[in-house]
N, C-alpha and C positions, 0 to 999 in steps of 0.2 A: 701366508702367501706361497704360490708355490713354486719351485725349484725349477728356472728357466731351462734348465735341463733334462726337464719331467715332463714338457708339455702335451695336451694331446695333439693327433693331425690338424682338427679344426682351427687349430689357436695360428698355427702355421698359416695355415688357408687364407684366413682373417687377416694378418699383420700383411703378409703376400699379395693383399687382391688392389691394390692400387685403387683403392677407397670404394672398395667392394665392385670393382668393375671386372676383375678377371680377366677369363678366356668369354665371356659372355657373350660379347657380340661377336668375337668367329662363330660359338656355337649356335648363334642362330642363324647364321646362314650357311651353314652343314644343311643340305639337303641330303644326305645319305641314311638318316637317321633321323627319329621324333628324340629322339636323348641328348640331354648336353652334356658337356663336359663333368668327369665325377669333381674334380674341385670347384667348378661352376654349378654343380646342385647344391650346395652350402652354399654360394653366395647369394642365391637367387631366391632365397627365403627373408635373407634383409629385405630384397622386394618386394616381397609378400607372398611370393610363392612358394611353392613344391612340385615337385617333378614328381606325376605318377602314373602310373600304367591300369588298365583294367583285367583286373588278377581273376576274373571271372574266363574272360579268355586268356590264356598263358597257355594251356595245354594245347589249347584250338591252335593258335599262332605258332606254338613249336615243332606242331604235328606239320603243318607246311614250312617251315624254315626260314620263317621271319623272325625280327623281332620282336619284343614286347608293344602291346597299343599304348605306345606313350603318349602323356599329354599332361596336361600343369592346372592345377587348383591355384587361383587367385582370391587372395582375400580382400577386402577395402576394408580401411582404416577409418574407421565409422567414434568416433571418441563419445559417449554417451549413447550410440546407437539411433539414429536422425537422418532422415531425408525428408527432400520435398515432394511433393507428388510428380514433380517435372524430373525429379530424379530417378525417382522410383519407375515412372513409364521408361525412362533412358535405359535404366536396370532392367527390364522386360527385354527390349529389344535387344538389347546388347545378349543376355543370356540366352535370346531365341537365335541371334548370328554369331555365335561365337562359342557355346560350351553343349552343355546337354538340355539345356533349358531351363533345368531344374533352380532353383534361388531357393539358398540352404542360408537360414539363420541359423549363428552361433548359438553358442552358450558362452560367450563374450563379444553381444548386441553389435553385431557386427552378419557382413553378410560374405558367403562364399561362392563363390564359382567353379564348377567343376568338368574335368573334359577338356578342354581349349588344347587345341591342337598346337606344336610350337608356332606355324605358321600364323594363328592366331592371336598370340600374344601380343607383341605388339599392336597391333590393331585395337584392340582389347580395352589396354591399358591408355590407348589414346581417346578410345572411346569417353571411356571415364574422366579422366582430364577436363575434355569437353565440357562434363556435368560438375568441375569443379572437386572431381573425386581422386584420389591416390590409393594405392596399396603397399605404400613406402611403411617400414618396419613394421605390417602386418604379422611378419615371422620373425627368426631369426632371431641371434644371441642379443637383445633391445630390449625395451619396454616395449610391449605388446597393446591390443587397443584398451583405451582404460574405459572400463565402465562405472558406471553407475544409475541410481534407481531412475525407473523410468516410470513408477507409481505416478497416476495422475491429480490423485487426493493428495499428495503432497506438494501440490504447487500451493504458493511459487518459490518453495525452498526449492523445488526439482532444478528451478531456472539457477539459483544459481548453484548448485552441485556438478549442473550440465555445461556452465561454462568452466568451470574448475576441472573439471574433465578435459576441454579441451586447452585450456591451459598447461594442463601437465603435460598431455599430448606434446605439443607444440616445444616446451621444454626440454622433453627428452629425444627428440628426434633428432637422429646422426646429420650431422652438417654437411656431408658428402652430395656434391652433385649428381654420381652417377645416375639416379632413377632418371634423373632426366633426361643425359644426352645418351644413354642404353634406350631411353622408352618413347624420349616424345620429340627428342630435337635429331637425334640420328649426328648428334656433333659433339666433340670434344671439350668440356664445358671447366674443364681441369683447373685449378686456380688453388694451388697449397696452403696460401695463405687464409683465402676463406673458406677450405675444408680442413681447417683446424677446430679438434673438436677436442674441448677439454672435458665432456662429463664422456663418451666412449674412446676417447683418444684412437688407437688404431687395432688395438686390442676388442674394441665391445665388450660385451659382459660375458662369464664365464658360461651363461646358457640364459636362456628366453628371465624375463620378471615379465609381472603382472601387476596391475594397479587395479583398485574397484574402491568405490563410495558408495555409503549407507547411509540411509537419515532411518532411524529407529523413529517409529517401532518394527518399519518392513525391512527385513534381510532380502529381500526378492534378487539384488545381484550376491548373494552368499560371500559375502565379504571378506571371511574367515579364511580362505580357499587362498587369497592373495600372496603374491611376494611381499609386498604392502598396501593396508587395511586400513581406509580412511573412514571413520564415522561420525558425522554429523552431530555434534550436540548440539539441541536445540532446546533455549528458554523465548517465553514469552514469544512464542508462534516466530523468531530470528534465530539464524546462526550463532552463535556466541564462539565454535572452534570446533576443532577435533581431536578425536583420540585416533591416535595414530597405532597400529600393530603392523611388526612384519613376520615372515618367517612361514605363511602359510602356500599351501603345496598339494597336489593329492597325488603325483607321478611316485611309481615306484616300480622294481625289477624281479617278475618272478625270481625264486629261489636266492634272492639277493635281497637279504637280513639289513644289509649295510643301508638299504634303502627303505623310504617308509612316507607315509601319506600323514600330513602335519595341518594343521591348523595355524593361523599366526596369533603371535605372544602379544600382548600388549606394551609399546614402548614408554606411554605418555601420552601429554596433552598441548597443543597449541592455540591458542586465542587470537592469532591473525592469519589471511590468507600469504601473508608476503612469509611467516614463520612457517607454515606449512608447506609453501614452497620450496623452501631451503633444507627444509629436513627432508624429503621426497628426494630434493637432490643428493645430500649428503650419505641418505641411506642407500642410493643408489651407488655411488663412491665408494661408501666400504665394501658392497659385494663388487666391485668390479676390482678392486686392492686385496680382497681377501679370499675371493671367492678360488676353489677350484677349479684348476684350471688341466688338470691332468685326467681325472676319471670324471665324463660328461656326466655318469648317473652322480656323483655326488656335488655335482656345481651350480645347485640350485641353492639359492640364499637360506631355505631353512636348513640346511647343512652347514653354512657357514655359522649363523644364527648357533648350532647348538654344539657348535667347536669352538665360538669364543666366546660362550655362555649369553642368556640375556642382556647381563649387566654389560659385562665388554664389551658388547655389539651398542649400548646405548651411551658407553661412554665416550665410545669413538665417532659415534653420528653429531654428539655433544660437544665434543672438542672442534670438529669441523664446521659446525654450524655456528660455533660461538656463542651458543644460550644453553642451558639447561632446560630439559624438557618437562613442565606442569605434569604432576602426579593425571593418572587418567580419571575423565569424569563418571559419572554413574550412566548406564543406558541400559536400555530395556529392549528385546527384540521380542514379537508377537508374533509374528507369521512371514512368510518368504514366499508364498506360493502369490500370483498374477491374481490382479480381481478379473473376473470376466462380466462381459457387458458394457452396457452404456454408466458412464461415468462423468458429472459436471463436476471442471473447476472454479477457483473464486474467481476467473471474468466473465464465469458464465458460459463459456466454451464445452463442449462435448468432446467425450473422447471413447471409443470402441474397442476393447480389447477382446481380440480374436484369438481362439484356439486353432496353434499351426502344430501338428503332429510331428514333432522333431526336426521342426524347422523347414521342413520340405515342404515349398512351394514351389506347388504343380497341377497340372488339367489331367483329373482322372475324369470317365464318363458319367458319375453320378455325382463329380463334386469339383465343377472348374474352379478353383480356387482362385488361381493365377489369371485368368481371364477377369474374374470377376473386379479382382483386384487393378488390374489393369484400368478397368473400366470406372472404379472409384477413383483411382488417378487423374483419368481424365478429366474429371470434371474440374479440379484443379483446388480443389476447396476442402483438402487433408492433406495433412503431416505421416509421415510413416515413422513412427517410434518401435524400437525391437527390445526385445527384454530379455535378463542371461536366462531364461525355463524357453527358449526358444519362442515364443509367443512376438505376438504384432501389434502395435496398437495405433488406429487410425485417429488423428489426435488433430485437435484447435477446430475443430468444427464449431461454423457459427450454429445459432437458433436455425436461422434461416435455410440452412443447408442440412441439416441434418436429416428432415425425410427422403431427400433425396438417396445420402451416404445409406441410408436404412430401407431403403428400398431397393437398391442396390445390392446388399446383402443378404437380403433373404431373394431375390429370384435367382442369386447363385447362389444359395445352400449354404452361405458362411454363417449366418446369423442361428441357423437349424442345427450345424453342426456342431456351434460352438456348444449350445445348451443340450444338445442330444450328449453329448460324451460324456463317458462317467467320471466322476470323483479321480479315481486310480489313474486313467490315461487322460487326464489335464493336469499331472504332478507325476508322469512320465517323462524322462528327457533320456536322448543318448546319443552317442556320437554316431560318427560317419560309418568308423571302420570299413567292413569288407563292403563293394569293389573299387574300392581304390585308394585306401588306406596300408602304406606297404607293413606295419607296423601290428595291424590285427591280425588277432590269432581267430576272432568266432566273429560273428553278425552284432550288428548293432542297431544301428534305424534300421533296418529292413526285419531284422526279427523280433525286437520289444512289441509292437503294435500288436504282430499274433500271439507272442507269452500272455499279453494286457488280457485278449479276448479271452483266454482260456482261463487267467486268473480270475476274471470278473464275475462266472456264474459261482467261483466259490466264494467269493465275499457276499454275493446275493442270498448264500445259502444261510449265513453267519448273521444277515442282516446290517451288513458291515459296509454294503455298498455307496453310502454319501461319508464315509469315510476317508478325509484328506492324506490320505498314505503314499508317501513320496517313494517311487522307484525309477531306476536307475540304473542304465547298461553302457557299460564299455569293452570294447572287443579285444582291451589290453589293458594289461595294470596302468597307463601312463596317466588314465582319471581324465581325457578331455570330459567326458559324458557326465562327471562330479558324482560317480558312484558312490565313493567311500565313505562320501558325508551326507545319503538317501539313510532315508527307513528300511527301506529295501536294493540291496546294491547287488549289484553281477557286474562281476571281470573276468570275460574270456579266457579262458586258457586253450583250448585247441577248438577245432570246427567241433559246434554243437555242444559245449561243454564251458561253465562256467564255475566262476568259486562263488556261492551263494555269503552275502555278507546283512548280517541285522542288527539294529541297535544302536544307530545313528539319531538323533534329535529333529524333530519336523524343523525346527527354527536356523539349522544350520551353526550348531553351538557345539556339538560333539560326533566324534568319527563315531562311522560302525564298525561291527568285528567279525571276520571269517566265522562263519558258522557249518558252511558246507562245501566241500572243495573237487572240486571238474566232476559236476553233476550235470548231469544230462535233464531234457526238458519233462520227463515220467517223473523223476525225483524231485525234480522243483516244485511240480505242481503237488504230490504228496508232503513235500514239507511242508508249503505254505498251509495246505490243508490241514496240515496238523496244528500247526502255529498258530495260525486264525484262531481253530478252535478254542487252544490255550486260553486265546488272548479273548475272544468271548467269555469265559465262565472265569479267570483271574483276574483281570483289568480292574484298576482303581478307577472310579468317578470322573468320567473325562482324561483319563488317559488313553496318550496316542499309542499308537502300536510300535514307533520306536522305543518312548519310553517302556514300554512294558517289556518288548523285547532288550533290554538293557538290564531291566528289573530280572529279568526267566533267565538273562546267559550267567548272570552270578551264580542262581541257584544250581548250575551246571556246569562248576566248578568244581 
């Protein structure tokens, strides 16, 4: 635990904000200023937000003697990743009156909004409302959106994974009124007694957790990656429980040893949902009682996890919960990557999973995506499902309606696009980063698509091109993009310059390892080229190209 005398700023912030309300609502009626308050940009991420500027212009803005283009990213708390199509049109509109346009699916099935000017905000989030939507502990030191598989071959274990999704949701959100008389009542909705919150008390947790469910054999949400790791066991075509793991993480801090990209441990086994529930909370409990609370880089639960060893950390979820936790089951992962295509479930329903290039959708001139989309909305007759690889799936289509949905997509080029793209850029994902990421140090979605191009006539060369090779950019060690655990990973280090990473597992079972560090994009492309080749003339029988680059980094040692 640590020494209330040690604290960081944030922990002050938190216990000070009168149930995370702050200075908030002065700062958004400062007309002076797109910026809030600096204690009010910590609080405003419990809402889902973040405060950010476009670092594209900075120079331009400084050179006239303004200040920065500020404006706020809004997330919604999407729990399995689901809308209706009446939602999804709502989502269009709102993103065409209110931010850049742009509709950026996560890599936690979830959607973002970016650009919104302060004056916007509100507006915004009322819109949302409307549709039944929130972006309450979208951010911030909480349980974050939980995901889980969104695989359509797995119905109808998906139905119930995706309501256990939003169950935990629902469990772990702070009991604080603010979001609403900040966002939607414009009134003081104060009441101590029913903002008494015994799983974050006033404290919250010592930095963001995450939740994610797997039903094996698909890792498709990379489960491993979690604070806590719920996997499905499944006999006789039913649930029977889960095996539980925490501890998993990919953030870490150039030149700072102390920090490091984890995977999570395996704690055990539960055979009811109400046991499962209880240990979700209880694990949540000990990182908020144990967790650090002085240096934010080491107050993520696999820190705490490997400071009171496995065992400790399970003894103590064990005593709180009052049961012991069943030895873990056996499970099998096969693959993590999205199927693409037309896909039937067992009621016979239709489901379209589309290829969205890092989550951006948007109307370029040879490819209205977002139009298109729109226009399948209308008709009223699809589900919109999101997946953690960034991808969309147009989902519960009757018999009846699907030539419809399917004609649809091919006169907007989604159905062309999908099958036209290679192998490599549909097992591409990456974060936001630059412009408006204050935290990135290189490009992320805006420069993976051109690396992809350039990468892909040397895999053609290699004959390597229907080859499922997972890569993976982020524009800063913190891992939104889940480089560390690609076949192929990049972490920015400065503009144009990344630390080249190999030797990750396609299944999402083992990290990769630094191989080449703030190489520029001539040497990336010459490694890969080298590496390929390796991996053509050495490669065991159906080995992938992480295992083998796993296999090549021992031998260079």
């Amino acid at each position: 635990m640590t020494d209330k005398n040690n604290l960081s700023p944030v922990e002050r912030i938190k216990t000070g904000s009168n149930g995370l309300r702050g200075t908030l609502k002065e700062s958004l009626l400062d007309d002076f200023t797109g910026a809030i308050r600096e204690d009010d940009q910590t609080l405003i991420k419990f809402h889902g937000m973040y405060q950010q500027d476009d670092r594209d212009r900075r120079e331009e803005r400084v050179a006239k003697k303004l200040e920065w283009l500020y404006s706020y990213m809004i997330r919604l708390r999407l729990p399995g990743g689901f809308l209706t199509s009446e939602q999804w049109a709502s989502l269009h509109e709102i993103a065409e009156n209110h931010s850049t346009g742009v509709i950026k699916i996560t890599t936690r099935q979830t959607i973002q909004l970016h650009g919104i000017l302060k004056s916007h905000v509100r507006p915004t989030i009322q819109n949302f409302n409307l549709q039944h939507l929130d972006s309450i502990a979208a951010c911030g030191d909480v349980n974050r959106n939980v995901t889980c598989t969104s695989n359509p071959s797995e119905s109808p274990l998906h139905q119930v994974v995706y309501e256990l999704a939003g169950k935990i949701s629902e469990m772990c959100l702070p009991k604080t009124k603010s979001y609403y008389d900040l966002w939607i009542d414009d009134e003081l909705l104060i009441d101590r007694k029913t903002e008494e919150d015994p799983l974050y008390q006033d404290r919250y947790l010592p930095r963001k957790l995450k939740i994610g469910i797997a039903i094996p054999p698909n890792n498709d949400v990379d489960v491993f990656i979690n604070d806590i790791a719920l996997i499905a066991i499944v006999e006789d075509d039913r649930i029977v429980g889960y095996n539980i793991a925490a501890g998993g993480g990919l953030g870490a801090t150039h030149g700072n040893e102390a920090t490091y990209a984890r995977l999570a441990s395996l704690l055990g086994f539960v055979d009811t949902e109400e046991k499962l529930l209880k240990a979700v909370y209880e694990i949540i409990t000990v990182q908020r009682d144990f967790g650090n609370r002085s240096d934010r880089k080491l107050s993520r639960l696999k820190y705490t996890i490997d400071q009171l060893g496995i065992e400790g950390y399970r003894n103590e979820v064990e005593k709180r919960c009052g049961f012991a936790l069943e030895p873990a089951r056996e499970f099998k992962f096969e693959q993590r990557k999205d199927r693409y295509g037309w896909t039937r479930n067992h009621e016979g329903k239709w489901f379209y999973t589309l290829f969205v290039e890092h989550g951006r959708v948007l109307d370029i001139e040879e490819y209205p995506l977002k139009s298109g989309l729109l226009k399948i909305a209308e008709t009223g007759n699809v589900n919109f499902r999101f997946t953690c690889n960034q991808n969309l799936i147009l989902s519960d289509i009757r018999e009846e309606d699907k030539a419809e949905v399917e004609n649809l997509l091919k006169e907007h080029g989604i159905s062309g696009y999908t099958e036209k793209a290679s192998a490599l850029r549909k097992n591409s994902v990456a974060c936001v980063a630059l412009n408006t990421c204050s935290l990135a140090l290189a490009e992320g979605q805006r420069y993976l698509p051109v690396l992809v191009t350039k990468i892909e006539p040397i895999l053609e060369k290699y004959g390597l091109q229907d080859e499922n090779i997972t890569i993976r950019m982020t524009g800063c060690p913190n891992g939104c993009g889940r480089s560390p655990n690609a076949e192929i990973g990049f972490v920015g280090t400065a503009y144009e310059k990344y630390n080249l990473h190999i030797g990750g597992d396609r299944l999402g079972m083992r990290l990769n390892t630094k191989f080449k560090e703030n190489i520029g994009e001539e040497e990336i492309l010459e490694t890969l080229d080298k590496l390929f080749g390796i991996y053509l003339q050495r490669r065991y029988s159906e080995e992938t190209f992480g295992d083998f680059s796993y296999r090549y980094l021992q031998t260079q040692k």
